[in-house]
N, C-alpha and C positions, 0 to 999 in steps of 0.2 A: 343475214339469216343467222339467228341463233345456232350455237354448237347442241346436238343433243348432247344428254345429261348419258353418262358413262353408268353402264351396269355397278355395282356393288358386289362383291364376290367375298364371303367371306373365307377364312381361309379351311382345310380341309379339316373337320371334324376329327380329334384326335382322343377326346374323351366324352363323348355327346351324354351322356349322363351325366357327368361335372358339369356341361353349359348349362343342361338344361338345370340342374338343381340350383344356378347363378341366376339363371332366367328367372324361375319360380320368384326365389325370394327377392330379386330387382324389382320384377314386375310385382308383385306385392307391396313391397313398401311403396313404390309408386302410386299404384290404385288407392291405399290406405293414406297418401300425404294426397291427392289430388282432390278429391271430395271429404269424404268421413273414412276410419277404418269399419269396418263392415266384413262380418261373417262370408259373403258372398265372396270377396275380391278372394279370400286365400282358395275359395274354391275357382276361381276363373283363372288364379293365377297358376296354377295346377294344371288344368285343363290345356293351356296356351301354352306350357313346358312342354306336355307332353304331345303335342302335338310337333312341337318343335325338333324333341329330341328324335322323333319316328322320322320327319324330314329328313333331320342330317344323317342318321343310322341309314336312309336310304340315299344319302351323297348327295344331296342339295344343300350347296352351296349361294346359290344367288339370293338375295336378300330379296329382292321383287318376288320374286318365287315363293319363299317363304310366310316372307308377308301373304302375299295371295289363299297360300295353302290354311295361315292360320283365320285368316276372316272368313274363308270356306266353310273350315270348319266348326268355328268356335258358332256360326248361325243355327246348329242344333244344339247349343244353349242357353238353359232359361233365365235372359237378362233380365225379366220383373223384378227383380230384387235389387237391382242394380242400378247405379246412376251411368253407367256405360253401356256402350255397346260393342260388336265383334270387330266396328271399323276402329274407336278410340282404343281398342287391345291391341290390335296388330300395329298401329302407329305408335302404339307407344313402346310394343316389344321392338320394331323398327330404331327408332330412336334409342331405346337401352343398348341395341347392338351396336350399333353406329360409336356411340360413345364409347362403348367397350374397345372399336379399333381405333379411335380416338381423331374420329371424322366429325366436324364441324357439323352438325344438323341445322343450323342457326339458318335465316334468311333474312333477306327485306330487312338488313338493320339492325336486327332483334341482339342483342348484350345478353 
């Protein structure tokens, strides 16, 4: 039987306004290099900060959690404009953090 896979914990919010303005513009250039740059992504990539930074200013720390909270939330806005959606946001803020702690995201092979 497989091991489950261990929570992600990130560490305690020490300046959660500095993440999130690191968030913002990670997650922007991301949205902006993965399709087209696009008017929309700086507004979604705002949205998913500050979402982010209201998380950890309330002491979540768990990345699943996080995640969670920001596809929650981010589904009261208007992706029409957008080639994403609230899941491809949260996976990819996922992924920016990850990297940030300097966790291998990579699977199945993947370089």
């Amino acid at each position: 039987m497989a091991d489950p896979i261990q929570a992600i914990t990130l560490p305690p919010a020490e300046n959660a306004q500095q993440e999130g303005e690191w968030l913002q513009a990670a997650l922007h250039a991301w949205l902006d290099t993965e399709f087209i740059p696009e008017q929309v992504n700086r507004e979604i990539a705002h949205r998913a900060a500050q979402v982010y930074v209201r998380q950890r200013l309330e002491g979540e720390n768990d990345l699943g959690s996080l995640v969670i909270a920001i596809v929650t939330e981010m589904q009261g806005f208007d992706f029409s404009k957008s080639f994403y959606s609230e899941f491809a946001v949260a996976n990819a803020v996922s992924d920016l953090l990850l990297q940030s702690l300097g966790i291998d995201n990579r699977c199945c092979g993947q370089s």
